[in-house]
C-alpha positions in Angstrom: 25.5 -161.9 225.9 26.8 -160.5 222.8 27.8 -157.5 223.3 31.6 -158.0 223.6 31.3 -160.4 220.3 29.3 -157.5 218.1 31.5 -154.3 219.6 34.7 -156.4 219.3 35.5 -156.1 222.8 37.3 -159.6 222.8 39.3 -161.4 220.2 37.3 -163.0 217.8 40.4 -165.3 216.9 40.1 -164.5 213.3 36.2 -165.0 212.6 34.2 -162.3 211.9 30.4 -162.2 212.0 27.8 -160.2 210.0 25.0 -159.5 212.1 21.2 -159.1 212.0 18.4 -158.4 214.8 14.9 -160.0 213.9 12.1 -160.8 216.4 11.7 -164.4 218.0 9.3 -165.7 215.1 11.5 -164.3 212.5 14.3 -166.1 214.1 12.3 -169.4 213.7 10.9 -168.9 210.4 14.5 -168.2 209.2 15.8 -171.5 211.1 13.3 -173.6 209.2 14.6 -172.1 206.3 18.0 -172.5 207.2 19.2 -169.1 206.3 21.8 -168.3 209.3 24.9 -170.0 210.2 24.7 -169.3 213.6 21.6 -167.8 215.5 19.0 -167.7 218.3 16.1 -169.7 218.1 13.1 -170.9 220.7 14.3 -174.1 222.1 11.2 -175.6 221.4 11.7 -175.6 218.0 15.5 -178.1 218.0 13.5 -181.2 217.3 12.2 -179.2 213.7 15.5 -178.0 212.6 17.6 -180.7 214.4 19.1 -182.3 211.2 20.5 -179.2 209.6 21.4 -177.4 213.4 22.9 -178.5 216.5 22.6 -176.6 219.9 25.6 -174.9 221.4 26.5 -175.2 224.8 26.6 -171.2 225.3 24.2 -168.5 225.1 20.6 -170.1 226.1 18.0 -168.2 227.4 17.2 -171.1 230.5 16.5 -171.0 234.7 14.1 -171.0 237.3 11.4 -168.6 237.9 11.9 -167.2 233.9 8.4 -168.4 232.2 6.1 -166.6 229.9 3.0 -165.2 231.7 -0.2 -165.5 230.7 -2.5 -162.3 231.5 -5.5 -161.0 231.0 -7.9 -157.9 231.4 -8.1 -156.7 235.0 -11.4 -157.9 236.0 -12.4 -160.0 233.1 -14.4 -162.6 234.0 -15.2 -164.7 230.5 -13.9 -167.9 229.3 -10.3 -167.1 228.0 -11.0 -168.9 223.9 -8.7 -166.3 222.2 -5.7 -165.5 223.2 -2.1 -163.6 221.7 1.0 -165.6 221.6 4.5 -164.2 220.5 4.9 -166.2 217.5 3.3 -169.8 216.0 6.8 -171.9 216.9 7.6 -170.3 219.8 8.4 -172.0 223.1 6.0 -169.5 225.1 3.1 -170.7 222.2 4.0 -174.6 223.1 4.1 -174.3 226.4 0.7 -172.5 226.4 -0.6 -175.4 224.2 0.7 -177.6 226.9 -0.3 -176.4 229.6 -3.7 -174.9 228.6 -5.3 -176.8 226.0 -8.4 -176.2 226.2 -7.7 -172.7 224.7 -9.3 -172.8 221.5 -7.4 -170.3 219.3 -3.7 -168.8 219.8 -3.2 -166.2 217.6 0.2 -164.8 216.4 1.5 -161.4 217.4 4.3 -159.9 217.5 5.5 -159.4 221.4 5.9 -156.4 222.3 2.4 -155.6 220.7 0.4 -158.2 222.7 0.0 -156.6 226.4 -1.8 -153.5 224.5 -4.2 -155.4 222.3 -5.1 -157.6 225.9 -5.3 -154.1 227.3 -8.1 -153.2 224.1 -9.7 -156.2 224.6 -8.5 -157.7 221.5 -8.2 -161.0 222.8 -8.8 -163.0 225.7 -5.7 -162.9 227.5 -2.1 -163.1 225.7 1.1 -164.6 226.5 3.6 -162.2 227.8 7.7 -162.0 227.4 10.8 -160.2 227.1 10.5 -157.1 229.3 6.6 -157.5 229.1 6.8 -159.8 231.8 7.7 -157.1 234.4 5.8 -153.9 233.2 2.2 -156.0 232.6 1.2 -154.5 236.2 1.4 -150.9 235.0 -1.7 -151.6 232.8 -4.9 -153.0 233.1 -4.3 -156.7 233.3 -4.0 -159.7 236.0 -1.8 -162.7 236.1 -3.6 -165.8 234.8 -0.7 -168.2 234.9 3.1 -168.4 235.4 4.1 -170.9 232.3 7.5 -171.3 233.8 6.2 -171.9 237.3 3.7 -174.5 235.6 6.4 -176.3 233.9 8.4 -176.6 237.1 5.8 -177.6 238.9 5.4 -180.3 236.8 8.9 -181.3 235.1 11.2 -180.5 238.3 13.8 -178.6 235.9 14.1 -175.4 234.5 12.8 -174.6 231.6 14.1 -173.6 228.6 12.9 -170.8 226.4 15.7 -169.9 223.6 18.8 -171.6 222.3 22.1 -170.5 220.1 22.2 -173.0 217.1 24.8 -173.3 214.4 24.7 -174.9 211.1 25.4 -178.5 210.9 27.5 -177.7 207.9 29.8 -175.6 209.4 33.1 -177.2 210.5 33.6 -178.9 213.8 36.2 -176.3 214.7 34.7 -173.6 213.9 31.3 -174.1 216.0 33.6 -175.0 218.7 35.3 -171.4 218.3 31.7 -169.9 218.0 31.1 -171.7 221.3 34.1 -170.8 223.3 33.6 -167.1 221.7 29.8 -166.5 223.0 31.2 -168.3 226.7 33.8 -165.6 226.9 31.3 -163.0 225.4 29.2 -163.6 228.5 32.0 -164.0 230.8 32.8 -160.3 229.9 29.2 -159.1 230.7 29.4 -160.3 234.0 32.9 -158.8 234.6 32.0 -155.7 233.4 28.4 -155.4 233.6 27.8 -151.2 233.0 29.8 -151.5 229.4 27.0 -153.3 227.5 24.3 -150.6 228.8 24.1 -148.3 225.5 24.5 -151.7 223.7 21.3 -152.7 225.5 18.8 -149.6 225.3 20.0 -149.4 221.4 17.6 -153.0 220.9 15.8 -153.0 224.2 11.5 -152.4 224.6 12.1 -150.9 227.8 14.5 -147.8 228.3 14.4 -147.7 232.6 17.4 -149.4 234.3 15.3 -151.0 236.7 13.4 -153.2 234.3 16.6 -154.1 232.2 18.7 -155.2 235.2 15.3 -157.4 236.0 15.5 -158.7 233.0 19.2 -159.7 232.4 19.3 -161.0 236.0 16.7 -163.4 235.3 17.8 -164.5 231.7 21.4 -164.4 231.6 23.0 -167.0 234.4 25.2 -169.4 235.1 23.2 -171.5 232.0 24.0 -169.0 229.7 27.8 -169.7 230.5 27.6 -173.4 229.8 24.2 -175.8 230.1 25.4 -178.5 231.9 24.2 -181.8 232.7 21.0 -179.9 234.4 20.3 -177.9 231.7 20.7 -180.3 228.6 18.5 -182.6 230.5 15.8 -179.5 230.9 16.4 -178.8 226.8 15.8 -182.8 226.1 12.6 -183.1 228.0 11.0 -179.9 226.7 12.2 -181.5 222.9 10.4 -184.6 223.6 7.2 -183.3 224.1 6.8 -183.0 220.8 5.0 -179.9 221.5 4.6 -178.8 217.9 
């Protein structure tokens, strides 16, 4: 989604951006502190940050069929007490709290460290995402729950995982611009999908083609584009669940 904005592969119309890659929870812990102008946060975290940010239209992480899963231990038959989550504000922690709460402790971790200390036996289960989601099967662990399929189930909408926020201080115009910038930042991933490869592998977890065009496919859509009337009304009810 932002490959064409970083590699200046459109017109940026005058703006410029310095950038910085941080994990999920980072993200979140620096929205709470308000220390970006624009950036990526979970979704599930707007109503915490909602008087200093406001949501763009572009860039979201949001669809059907996209949850976190939940996994555990291939065989494992004990209560699941302890589990790994990828971060304390995260939308995959809420909706786990949600969903499951008679889980008695949710521990942070950082993702892409979760499905091995399941694997150890570390915890419980954990809560799976990013590319984790598709590669869980290669190790020794099971499905326990689809948190995207249990949301749907019960909400009818898609659900909503991570959202492009900028800085209520920022001029009107110039979060407009931002918008219309990331829109036509993800318009020219789909035109020319093959481009942002090296862009990809350079700050993905997962270096086979297979398992990066799984991911994108499922996470970058017509949402990403623009939210709509369907997909503002997916961010709103995961908001008001005041899952925090």
């Amino acid at each position: 989604m932002f490959d064409a904005i970083v590699n200046r592969r459109i017109d940026l119309g005058g703006l410029s951006f310095d950038v910085e890659y941080l994990d999920i929870e980072q993200l979140n812990s620096c929205a709470l502190s308000h220390t970006y102008d624009v950036m990526k946060c979970s979704t599930a975290l707007i109503p915490a940050i909602r008087e200093h940010y406001r949501l763009l239209d572009s860039g979201s992480a949001l669809g059907r069929g996209n949850g976190p899963l939940l996994v555990r231990r291939k065989g494992d038959v004990v209560p699941i007490r302890r589990i790994a989550v990828p971060g304390e504000h995260t939308t995959a922690n809420a909706l786990v709290g949600r969903l499951f709460p008679e889980i008695e402790e949710r521990v942070p971790l950082l993702f892409s460290e979760i499905a091995a200390a399941v694997e150890r036996g570390d915890y419980d289960a954990g809560v799976l995402i990013h590319e984790g989601r598709f590669v869980y099967e290669r190790r020794s662990l099971e499905l326990v729950a689809d948190l995207g399929i249990e949301w749907e189930r019960r909400m009818s909408l898609p659900l909503p995982l991570g959202s492009i926020v900028a800085a209520s201080s920022l001029p009107a115009d110039v979060v407009e611009r931002v918008d219309e910038l990331l829109h036509r930042s993800i318009e020219y991933a789909f035109a020319h999908p093959d481009i942002s490869r090296p862009f990809i592998k350079e700050h993905a977890q997962e270096m086979v083609d297979d398992v990066i065009d799984k991911h994108i496919a499922l996470f970058v859509n017509d949402f990403s584009l623009s939210l709509g009337v369907e997909g503002q009304k997916a961010v709103e009810s995961l908001c008001a669940l005041s899952l925090f």
